[in-house]
N, CA, C and O of each residue as an XYZ file, in Angstrom:
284
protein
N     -21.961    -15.665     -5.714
C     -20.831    -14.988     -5.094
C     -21.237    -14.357     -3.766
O     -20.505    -13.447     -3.376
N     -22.187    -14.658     -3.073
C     -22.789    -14.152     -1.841
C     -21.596    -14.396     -0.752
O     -21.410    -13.577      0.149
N     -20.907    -15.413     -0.870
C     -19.879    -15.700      0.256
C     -18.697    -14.636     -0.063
O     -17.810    -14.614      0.791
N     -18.540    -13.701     -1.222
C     -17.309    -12.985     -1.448
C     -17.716    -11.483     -1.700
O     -18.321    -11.059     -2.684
N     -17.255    -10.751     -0.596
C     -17.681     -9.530     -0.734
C     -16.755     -8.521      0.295
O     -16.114     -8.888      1.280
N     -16.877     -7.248     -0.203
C     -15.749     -6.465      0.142
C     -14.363     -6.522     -0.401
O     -13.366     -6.053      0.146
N     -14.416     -7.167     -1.571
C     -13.613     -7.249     -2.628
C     -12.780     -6.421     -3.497
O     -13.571     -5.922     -4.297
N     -11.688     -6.042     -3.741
C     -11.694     -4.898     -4.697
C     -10.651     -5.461     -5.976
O      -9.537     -5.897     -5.687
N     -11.020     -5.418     -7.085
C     -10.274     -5.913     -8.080
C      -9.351     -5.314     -9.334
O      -9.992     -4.525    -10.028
N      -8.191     -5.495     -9.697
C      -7.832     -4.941    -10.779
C      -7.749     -5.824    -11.783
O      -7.279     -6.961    -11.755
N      -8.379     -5.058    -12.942
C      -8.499     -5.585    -13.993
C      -7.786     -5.183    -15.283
O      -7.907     -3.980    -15.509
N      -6.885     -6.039    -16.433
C      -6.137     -5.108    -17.014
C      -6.774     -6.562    -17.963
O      -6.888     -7.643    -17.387
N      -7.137     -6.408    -19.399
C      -7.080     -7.415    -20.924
C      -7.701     -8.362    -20.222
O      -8.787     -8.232    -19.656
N      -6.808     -9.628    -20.259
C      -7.146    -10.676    -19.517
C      -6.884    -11.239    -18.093
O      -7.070    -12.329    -17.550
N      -6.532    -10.412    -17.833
C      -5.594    -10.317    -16.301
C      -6.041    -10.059    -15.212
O      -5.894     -8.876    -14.902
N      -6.673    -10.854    -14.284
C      -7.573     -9.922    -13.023
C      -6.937    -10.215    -11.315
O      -6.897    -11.268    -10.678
N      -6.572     -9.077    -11.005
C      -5.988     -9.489     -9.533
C      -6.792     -9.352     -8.456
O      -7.345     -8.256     -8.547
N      -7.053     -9.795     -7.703
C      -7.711     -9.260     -6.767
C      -6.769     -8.692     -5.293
O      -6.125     -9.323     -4.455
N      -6.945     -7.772     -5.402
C      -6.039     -7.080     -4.593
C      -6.067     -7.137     -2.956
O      -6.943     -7.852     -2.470
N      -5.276     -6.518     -2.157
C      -5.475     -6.619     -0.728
C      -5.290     -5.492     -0.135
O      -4.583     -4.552     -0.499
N      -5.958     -5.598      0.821
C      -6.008     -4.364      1.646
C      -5.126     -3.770      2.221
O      -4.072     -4.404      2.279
N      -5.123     -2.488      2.823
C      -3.892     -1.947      3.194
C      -3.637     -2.545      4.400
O      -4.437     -3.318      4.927
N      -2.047     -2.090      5.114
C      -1.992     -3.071      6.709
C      -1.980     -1.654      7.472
O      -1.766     -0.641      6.807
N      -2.229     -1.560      8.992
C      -1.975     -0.513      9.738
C      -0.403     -0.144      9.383
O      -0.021      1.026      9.362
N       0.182     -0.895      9.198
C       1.914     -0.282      9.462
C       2.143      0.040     10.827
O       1.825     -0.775     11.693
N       2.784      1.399     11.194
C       3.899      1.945     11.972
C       2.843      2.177     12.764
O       1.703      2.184     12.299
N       3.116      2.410     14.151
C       2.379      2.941     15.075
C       3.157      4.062     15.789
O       4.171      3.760     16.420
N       2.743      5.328     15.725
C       3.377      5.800     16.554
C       2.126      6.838     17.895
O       1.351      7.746     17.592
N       2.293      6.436     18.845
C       1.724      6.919     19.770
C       2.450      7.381     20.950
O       3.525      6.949     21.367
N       1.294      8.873     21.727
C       1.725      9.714     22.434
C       0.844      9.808     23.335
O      -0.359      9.903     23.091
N       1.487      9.786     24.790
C      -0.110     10.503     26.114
C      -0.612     11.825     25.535
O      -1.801     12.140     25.568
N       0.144     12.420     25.117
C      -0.443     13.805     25.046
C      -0.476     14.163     23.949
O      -0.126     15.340     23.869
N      -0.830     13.554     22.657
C      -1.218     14.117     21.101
C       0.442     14.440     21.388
O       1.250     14.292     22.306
N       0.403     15.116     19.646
C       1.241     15.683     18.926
C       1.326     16.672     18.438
O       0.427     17.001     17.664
N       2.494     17.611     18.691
C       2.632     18.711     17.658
C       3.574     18.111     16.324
O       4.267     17.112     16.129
N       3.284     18.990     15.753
C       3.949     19.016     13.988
C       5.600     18.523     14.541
O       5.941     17.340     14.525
N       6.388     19.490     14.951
C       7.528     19.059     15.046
C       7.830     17.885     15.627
O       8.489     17.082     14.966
N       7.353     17.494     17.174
C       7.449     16.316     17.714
C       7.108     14.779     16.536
O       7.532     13.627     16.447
N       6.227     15.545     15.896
C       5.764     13.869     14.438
C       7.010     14.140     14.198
O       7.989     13.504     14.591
N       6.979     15.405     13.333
C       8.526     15.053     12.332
C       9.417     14.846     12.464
O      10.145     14.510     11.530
N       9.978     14.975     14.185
C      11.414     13.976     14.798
C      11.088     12.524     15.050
O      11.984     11.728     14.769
N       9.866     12.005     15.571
C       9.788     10.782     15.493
C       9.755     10.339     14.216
O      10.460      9.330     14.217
N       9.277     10.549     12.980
C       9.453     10.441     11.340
C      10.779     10.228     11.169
O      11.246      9.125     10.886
N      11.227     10.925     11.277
C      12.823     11.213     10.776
C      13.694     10.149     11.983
O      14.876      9.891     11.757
N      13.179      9.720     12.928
C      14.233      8.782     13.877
C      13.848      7.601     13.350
O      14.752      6.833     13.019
N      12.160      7.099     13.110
C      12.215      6.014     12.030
C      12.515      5.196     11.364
O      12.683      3.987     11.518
N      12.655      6.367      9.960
C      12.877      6.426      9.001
C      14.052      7.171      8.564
O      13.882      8.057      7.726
N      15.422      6.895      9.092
C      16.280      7.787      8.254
C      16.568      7.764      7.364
O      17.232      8.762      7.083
N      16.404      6.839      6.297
C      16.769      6.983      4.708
C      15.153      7.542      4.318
O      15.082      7.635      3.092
N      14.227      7.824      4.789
C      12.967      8.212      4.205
C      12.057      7.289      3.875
O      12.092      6.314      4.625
N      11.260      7.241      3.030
C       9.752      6.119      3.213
C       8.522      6.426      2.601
O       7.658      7.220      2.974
N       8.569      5.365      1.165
C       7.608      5.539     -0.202
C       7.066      4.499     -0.077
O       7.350      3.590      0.703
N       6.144      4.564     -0.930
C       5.345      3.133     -1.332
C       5.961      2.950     -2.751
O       6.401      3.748     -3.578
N       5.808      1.427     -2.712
C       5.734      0.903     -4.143
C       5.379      0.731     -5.025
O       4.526     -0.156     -5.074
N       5.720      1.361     -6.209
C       4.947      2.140     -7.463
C       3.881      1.133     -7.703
O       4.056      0.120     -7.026
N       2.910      1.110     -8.404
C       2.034      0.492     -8.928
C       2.755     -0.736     -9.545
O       2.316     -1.806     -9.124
N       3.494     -0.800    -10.207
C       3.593     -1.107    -11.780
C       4.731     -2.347    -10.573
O       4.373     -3.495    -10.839
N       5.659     -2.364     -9.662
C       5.962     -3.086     -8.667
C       5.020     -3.934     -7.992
O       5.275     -5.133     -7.890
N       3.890     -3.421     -7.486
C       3.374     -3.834     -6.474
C       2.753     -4.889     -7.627
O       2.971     -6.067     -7.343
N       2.055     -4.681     -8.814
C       1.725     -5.658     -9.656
C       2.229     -6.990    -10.392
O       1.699     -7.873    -11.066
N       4.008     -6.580     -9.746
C       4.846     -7.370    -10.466
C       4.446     -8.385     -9.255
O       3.797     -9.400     -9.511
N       4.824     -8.098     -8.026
C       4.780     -9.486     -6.672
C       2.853     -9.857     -6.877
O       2.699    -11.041     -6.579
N       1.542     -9.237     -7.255
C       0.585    -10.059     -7.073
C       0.571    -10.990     -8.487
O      -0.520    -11.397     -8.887
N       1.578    -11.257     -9.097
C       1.600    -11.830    -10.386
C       0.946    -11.020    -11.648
O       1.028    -11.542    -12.760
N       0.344     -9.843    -11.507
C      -0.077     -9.326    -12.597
C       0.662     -8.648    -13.737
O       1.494     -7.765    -13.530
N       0.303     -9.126    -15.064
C       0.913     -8.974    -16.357
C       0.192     -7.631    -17.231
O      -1.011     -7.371    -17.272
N       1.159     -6.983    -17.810
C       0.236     -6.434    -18.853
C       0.209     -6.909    -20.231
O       1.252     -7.459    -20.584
N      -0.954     -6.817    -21.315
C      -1.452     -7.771    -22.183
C      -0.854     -6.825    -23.114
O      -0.910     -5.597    -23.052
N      -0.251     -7.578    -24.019
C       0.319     -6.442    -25.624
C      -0.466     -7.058    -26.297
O      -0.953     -8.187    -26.230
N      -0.610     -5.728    -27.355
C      -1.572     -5.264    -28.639
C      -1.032     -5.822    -29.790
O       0.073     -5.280    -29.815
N      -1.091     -6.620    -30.852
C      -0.648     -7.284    -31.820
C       0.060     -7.925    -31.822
O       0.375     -8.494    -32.867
C-alpha cells in the first residue's frame, strides 16, 4: 500500500468508506481584514436562509455507506 497514503477511512461491521477531504468552499476576502460585524453582514448576504453541514448519517447515505444489523 506504499502508493496510498493520506487516507482517512470509516469503518462500520463490514462496511468501509474511504472518505474525502474537505473542499475550501466560500471565499470571502477583504484589503483590509475584518471586523466581527463586517463578517457577519457578508454571512448573512450569502447565506440568507443560513448554512449547516450534512449530518453524518446523510453524508454516509451519498458515499454508499450502510449500517450492518445485529441478528
Amino acid at each position: 500500500a506504499q502508493g496510498i497514503t493520506g487516507q482517512c477511512f470509516f469503518v462500520w461491521g463490514g462496511s468501509i468508506n474511504v472518505l474525502r477531504p474537505w473542499e475550501s468552499g466560500e471565499l470571502f476576502a477583504s484589503e483590509n481584514g475584518w471586523d466581527a460585524d463586517d463578517f457577519l453582514a457578508q454571512l448573512l448576504e450569502r447565506f440568507p436562509d443560513g448554512a449547516s453541514p450534512e449530518t453524518m448519517v446523510e453524508q454516509m447515505g451519498k458515499a454508499g455507506g450502510r449500517s450492518m444489523r445485529v441478528g
